[in-house]
N, C-alpha and C positions, 0 to 999 in steps of 0.2 A: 504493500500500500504506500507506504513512504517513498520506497524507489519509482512509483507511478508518478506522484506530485512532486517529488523533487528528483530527478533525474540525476542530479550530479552525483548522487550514491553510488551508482550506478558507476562514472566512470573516474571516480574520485579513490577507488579503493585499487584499481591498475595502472592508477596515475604514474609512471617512472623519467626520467632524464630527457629521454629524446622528445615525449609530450611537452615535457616545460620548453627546453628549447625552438620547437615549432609554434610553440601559441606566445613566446613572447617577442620572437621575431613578426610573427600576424599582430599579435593587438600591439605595437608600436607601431606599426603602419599604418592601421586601421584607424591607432586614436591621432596619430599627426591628421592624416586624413578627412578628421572627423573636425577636427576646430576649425577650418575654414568653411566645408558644409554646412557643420550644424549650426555657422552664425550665417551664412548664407539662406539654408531653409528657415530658418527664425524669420529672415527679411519677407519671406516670402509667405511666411502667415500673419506678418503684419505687427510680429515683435520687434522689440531690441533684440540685438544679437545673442546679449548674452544667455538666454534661452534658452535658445541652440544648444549651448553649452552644456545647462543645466540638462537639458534633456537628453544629452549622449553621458550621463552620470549614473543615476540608479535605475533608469529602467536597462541599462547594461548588466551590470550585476544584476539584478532582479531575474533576467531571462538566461542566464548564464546558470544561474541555479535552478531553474524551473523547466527550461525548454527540452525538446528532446533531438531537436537539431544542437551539432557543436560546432556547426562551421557560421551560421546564418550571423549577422552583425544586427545587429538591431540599433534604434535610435532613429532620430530626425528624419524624416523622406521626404521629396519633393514634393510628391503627389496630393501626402496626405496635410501638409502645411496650404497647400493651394485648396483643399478642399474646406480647411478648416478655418481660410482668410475669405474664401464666397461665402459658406455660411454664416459667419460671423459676422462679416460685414453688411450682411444682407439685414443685420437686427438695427442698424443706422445707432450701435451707441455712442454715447458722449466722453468724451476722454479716454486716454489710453490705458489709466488706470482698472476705468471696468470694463474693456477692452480686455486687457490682461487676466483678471478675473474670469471671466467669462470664458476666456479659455482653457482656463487650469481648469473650473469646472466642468466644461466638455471633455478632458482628456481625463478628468475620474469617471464621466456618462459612459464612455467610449471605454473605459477598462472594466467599469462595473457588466456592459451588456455584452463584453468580449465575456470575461469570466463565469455571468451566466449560463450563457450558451454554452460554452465548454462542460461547465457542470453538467448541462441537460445534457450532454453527448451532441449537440446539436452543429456539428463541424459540416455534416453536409449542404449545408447552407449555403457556403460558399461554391456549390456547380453551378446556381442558378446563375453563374454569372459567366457566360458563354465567352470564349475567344474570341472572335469577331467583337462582342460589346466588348470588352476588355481594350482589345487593339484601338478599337475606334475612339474611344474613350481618354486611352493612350496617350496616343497621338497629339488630339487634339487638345486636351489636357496639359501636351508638352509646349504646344506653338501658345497656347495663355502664358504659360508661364514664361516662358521666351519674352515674349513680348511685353509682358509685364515687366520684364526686366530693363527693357530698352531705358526706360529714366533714369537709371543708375548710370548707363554707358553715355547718354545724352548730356546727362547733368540735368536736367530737367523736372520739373513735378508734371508731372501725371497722372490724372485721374484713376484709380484702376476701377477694371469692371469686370466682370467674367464672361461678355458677350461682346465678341471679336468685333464687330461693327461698331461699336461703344468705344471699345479700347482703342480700337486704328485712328478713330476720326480723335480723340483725344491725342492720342501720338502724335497728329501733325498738326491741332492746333498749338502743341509747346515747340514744332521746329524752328520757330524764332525765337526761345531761347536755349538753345544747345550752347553747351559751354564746350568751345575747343580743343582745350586741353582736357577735360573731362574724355569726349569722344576718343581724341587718341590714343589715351592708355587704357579704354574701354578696348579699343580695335586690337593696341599690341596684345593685351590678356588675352583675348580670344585667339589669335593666331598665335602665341607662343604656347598655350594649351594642344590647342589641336597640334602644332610642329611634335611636342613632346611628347601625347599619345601617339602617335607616330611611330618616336621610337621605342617606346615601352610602355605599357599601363604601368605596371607595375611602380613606376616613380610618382614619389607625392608631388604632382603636379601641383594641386592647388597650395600646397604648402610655399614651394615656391614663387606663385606668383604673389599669393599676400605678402611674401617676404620681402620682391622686387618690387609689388606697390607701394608699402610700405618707405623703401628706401628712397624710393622715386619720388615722394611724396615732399621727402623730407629735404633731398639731396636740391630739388629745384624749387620748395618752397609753395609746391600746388593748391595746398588749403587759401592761401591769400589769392590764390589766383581764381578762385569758384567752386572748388575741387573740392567735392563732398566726403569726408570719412566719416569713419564710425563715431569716433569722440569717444569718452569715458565710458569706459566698463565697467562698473563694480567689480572686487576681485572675492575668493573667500568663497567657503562651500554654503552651497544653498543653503537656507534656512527654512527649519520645517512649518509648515502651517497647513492648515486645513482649507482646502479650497472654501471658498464664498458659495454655497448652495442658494441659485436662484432657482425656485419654483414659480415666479412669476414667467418666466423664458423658456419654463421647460419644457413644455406645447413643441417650442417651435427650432428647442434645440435637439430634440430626440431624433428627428428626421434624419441634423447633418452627422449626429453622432452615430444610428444604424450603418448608414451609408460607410462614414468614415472606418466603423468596427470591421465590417464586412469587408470594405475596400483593401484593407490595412491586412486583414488577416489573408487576402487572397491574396497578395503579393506577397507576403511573408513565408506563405505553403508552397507557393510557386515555385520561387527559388531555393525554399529549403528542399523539395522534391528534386529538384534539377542536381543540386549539391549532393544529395542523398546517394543516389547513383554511383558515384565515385566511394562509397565509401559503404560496404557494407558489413564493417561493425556494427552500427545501430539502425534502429527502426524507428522512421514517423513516425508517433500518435498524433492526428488531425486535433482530437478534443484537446489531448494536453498543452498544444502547441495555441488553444483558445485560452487557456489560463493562461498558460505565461503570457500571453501576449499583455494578458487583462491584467493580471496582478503585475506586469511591467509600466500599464497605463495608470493602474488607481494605485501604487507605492510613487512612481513620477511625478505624478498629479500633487502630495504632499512635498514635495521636493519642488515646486513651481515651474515642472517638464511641459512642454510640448508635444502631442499624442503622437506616438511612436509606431513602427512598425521595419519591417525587415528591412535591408535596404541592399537591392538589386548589386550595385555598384561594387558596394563595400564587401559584399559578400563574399564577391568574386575573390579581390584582393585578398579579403580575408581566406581563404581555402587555396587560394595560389600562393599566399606567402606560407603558409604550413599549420594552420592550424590544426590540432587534434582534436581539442573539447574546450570547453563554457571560459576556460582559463584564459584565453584568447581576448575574451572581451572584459573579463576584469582587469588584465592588462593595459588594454585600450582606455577604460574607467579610471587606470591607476595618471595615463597622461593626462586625461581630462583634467582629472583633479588637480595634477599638478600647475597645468594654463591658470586653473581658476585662482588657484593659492598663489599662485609669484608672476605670472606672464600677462594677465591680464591688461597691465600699464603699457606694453611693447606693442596691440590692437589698435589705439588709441587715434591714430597715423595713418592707420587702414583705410584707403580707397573705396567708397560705395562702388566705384568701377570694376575694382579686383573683382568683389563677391558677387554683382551683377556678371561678369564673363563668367566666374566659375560655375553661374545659375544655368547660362543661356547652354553653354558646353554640355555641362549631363545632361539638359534635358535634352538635344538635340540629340541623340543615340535612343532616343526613347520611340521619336517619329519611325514609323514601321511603315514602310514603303513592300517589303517584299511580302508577306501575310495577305496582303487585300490582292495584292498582284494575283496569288496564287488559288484564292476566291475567285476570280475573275476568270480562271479559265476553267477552274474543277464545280465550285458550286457559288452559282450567281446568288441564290436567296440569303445566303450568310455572309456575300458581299456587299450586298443592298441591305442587310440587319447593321454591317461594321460601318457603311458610308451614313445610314439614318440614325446613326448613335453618334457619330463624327460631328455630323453638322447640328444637331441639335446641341451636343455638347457644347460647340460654337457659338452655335445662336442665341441659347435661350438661358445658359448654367452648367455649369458642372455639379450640381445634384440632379438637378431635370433630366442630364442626358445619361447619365448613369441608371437613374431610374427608370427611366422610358425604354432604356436599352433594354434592362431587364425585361421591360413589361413587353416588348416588340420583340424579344428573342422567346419569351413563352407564349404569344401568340403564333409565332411561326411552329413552332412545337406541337400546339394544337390543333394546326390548321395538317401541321405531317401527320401525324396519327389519327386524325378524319378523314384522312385519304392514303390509306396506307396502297402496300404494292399488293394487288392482284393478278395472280396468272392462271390462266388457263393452261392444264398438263395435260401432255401425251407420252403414249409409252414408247421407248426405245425396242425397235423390232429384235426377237428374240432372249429379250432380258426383261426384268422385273424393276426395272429403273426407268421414273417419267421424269421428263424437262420441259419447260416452259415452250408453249409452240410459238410463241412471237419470236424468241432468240432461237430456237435452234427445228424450224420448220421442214428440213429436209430427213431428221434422224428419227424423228418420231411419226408414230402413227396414228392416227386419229378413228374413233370411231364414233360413226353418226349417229351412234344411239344412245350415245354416254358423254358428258359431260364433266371431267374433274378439273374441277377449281382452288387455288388454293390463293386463301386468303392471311398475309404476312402483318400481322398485329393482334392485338388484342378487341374483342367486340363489346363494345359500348352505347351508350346513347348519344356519345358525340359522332360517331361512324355509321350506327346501323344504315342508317337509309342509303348511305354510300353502298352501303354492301348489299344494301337491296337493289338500289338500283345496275350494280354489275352484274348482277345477278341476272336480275327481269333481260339484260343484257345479253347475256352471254344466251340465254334460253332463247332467244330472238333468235339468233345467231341459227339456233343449230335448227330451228323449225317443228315441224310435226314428226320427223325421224325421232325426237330425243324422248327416250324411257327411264333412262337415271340422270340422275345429281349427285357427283360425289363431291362431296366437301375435305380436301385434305385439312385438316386443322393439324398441322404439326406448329404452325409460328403463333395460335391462337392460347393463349397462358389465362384468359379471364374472358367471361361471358356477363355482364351485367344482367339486370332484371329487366331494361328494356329491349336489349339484344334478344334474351330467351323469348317476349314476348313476341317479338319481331319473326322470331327463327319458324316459333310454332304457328303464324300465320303464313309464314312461305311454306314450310310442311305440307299443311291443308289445301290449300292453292295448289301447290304441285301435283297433291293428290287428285285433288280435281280433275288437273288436265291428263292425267294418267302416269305421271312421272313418278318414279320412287324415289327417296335424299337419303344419301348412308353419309355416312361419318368415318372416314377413316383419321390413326394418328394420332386421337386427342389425345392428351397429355393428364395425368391424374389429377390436377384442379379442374381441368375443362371438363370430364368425364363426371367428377365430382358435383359441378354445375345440373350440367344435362338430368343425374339422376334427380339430386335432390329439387329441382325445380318443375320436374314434371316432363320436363323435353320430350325422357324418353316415350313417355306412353305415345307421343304424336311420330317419334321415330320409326320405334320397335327398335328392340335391344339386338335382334336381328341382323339391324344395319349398322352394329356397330363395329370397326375392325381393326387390326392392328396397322396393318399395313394396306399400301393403297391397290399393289398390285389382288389383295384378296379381294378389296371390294369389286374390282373389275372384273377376278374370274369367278364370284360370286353370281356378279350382274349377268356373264355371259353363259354360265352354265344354267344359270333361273331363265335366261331366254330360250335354252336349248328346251328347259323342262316343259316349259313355255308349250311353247311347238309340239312338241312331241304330245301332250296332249289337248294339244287344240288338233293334231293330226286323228287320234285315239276318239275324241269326241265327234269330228268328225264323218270318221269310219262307223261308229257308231248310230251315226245319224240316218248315215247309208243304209246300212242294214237293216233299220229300223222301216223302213222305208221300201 
């Protein structure tokens, strides 16, 4: 029980030399890594920096002891800081102070409804959010945040908005005042980043350039010249307090907080699955991986964190520089700490420019150009769910288009299994194996008296009349010759109550027109159905069979019987006569 909720038991008792050495080479790079991000993602939910900070602190430790991935990095994400400055700012508060408030208490909402859910077991939650919605989402998600950034690289104030037609026209009503030297070291950052991913991820890029900003700042004197920096940092570890619980807000903070839970946790499982792979010492747990995430959110939350989740990037870094287990990110925790305690005064110099490039850089690796591509030639309906989640994200919010994606990717789901694949089979000449006669019309044989269909889903009240209608269909088809109906149900798993009723008026109907309906293949729920619903008595248990080739030589041998005494009755008749 203990080793389920706290995992590090687990690999804290084989912990030996070569584990320390690969997780403290990983959390020193992860946490250099991490000061420049996590005061850059801070900017970008609409804190001060130092945030950032706080928020790559305890919820690290926190998930290093709870999680059941050892490589995943946790702390500050682009994503979930962008989702948490639309929300937020969408409440139009008054000062930064309960601005700040406001969001310590969404990142305890968002750890409390992560950790419930985990409890419930409730991880599968996170499918209902399709790749295409995901991608599209993305993407677009990434070009806000880009662009939001532009007034750092500008020098400029800008409006921001979460709807791209908002924000653009905003953008160039400031291009009269762009500050020069502003824009230039906005341009060098971005192009000295992308030169040195280039030649290696692996190097702390951004550490670098805040370090060049910084100097550069200083060396030529750019603050007097327009040049926007961070200014004072407080230094010194957070101080505990109990977030500010507004219930007046909480209506309409629950929304961004679901969204953000869910959002947060499916990247976080994304990439720990992906990591997972390489490394099959341990196993996912999905639920557990909802606690930690939670109890990384609601212990942060009193630590005045930022709402957290995996982070793509660092992850990477993290499991390419070596890490083993959880140790990796208390390391990273132990730099953090150290910034906070003595380095803080050396930020002060820092260029809003630097951390606007570092913003616009990751998230540009985000935009997913080859995914939609690949939609587009294999399956258009899940191209057209990614592009209508894209431009709504655009247009209207980044909760709206999340939402809607979801609600537009299980509409399209609904609308697939209302109209599942139906085929009509034929047998393969001298064998007991039938195939579909639209794909393969020359190996099979068809007989004009028989009918097998097989229906690939399960039957419901969102389908039957679909299936009634191929049906009335396919009986069209074959004319007055046809004397059975076989029904393969081998892909049929569930019959509802309006199906069974449905089934037992084509039954009747059939029997009308002279037709017999057998049932080959069901499957022991579908079987389970038929009886205890009554099916069978409109069947006869008769027509029920295992396999499809028996109901045929059923069908064929009952016609021979057929004959033989309509011949017998005949002769009969004769004689009589």
């Amino acid at each position: 029980m203990l080793k389920r909720f706290f995992p590090f038991l687990s690999w804290m008792t084989t912990y030996n030399r070569s584990h320390f050495y690969g997780d403290i080479i990983a959390g020193a790079t992860v946490g250099i890594m991490l000061v420049p991000q996590g005061m850059a993602y801070a900017m970008i939910a609409g804190m001060p920096p130092i945030y950032g900070l706080y928020a790559a602190l305890v919820p690290q430790v926190v998930y290093a002891l709870t999680g059941t991935s050892r490589q995943l990095a946790v702390g500050p994400v682009a994503m979930d800081s962008l989702l948490v400055a639309a929300g937020v700012a969408a409440l139009e508060l008054t000062g930064i102070e309960s601005y700040i408030a406001t969001v310590l208490f969404l990142s305890l909402l968002i750890g409390s409804i992560q950790l419930g859910l985990g409890l419930l077991k409730m991880g599968f939650f996170v499918n209902f959010l399709s790749k295409p919605v995901i991608s599209g989402f993305t993407s677009a998600a990434a070009i806000l945040i880009g662009l939001s950034q532009l007034k750092h690289i500008l020098g400029t104030n800008v409006l921001q908005s979460s709807k791209i037609h908002v924000l653009v026209g905003n953008i160039f009503e400031s291009l009269g005042q762009v500050n020069f030297y502003t824009l230039i070291l906005g341009i060098m950052a971005i192009v000295f980043i992308f030169a040195m991913n280039r030649i290696s991820k692996k190097i702390p890029t951004p550490l670098f350039v805040v370090i060049l900003g910084i100097l550069v700042v200083l060396l030529f004197g750019l603050q007097s010249k327009g040049v926007f920096v961070v200014g004072d940092i407080p230094g010194g570890f957070p101080s505990f307090q109990v977030p500010e619980i507004q219930l007046d807000i909480l209506g309409e903070l629950f929304p961004i907080a679901i969204t953000v839970a869910l959002f947060g946790f499916m990247e976080s499982i994304s990439i720990a699955k992906t990591v997972e792979e390489k490394h099959p010492e341990y196993e996912l747990d999905a639920n557990q991986e909802l606690r930690a995430l939670g109890m990384s959110n609601i212990m942060g939350s009193f630590f005045q964190s930022l709402p957290v989740s995996g982070s793509f990037s660092r992850t990477a870094i993290n499991e390419q520089s070596g890490a083993k287990t959880g140790m990796a990110l208390i390391f990273s925790a132990i730099i953090i700490l150290v910034t906070l305690l003595f380095l803080t005064p050396l930020f002060q110099n820092l260029p809003n420019a630097a951390l606007g490039a570092i913003i616009i850089v990751s998230v540009y690796g985000l935009i997913d150009i080859a995914y939609p591509m690949a939609l587009w030639k294999s399956r258009k309906d899940e191209f057209f769910l990614l592009v209508a989640t894209f431009l709504i994200t655009l247009s209207i919010g980044l909760i709206e288009g999340i939402l809607l994606g979801v609600l537009l990717s299980l509409m399209l789901l609904v609308y697939r299994i209302s109209r599942p694949h139906v085929a009509v089979l034929g047998r393969i000449e001298g064998t007991d194996y039938f195939k579909n006669v639209t794909r393969f019309p020359e190996e099979v044989q068809i007989d004009a008296d028989k009918l097998i269909i097989r229906f690939d889903g399960q039957l419901y009240f969102g389908n039957k009349d679909y299936f009634k209608k191929e049906l009335h269909k396919q009986v069209r088809k074959k004319g007055p010759a046809l004397k059975y109906v076989i029904l393969n149900a081998e892909a049929i798993n569930y019959i509802d109550s309006s199906a069974t009723f449905m089934l037992e008026q084509m039954v009747n109907e059939l029997k009308l027109k002279g037709i017999q309906f057998l049932i080959t293949g069901a499957i022991g729920p579908t079987r389970d159905v038929v009886h205890s619903s009554g099916l069978i008595e409109s069947i006869g248990s008769q027509n029920l069979f295992v396999q499809t080739h028996e109901a045929v030589d059923y069908c064929s041998n009952h016609k021979s019987k057929s004959k033989i005494q309509e011949r017998i009755s005949l002769q009969s008749k004769t004689k009589s006569l």
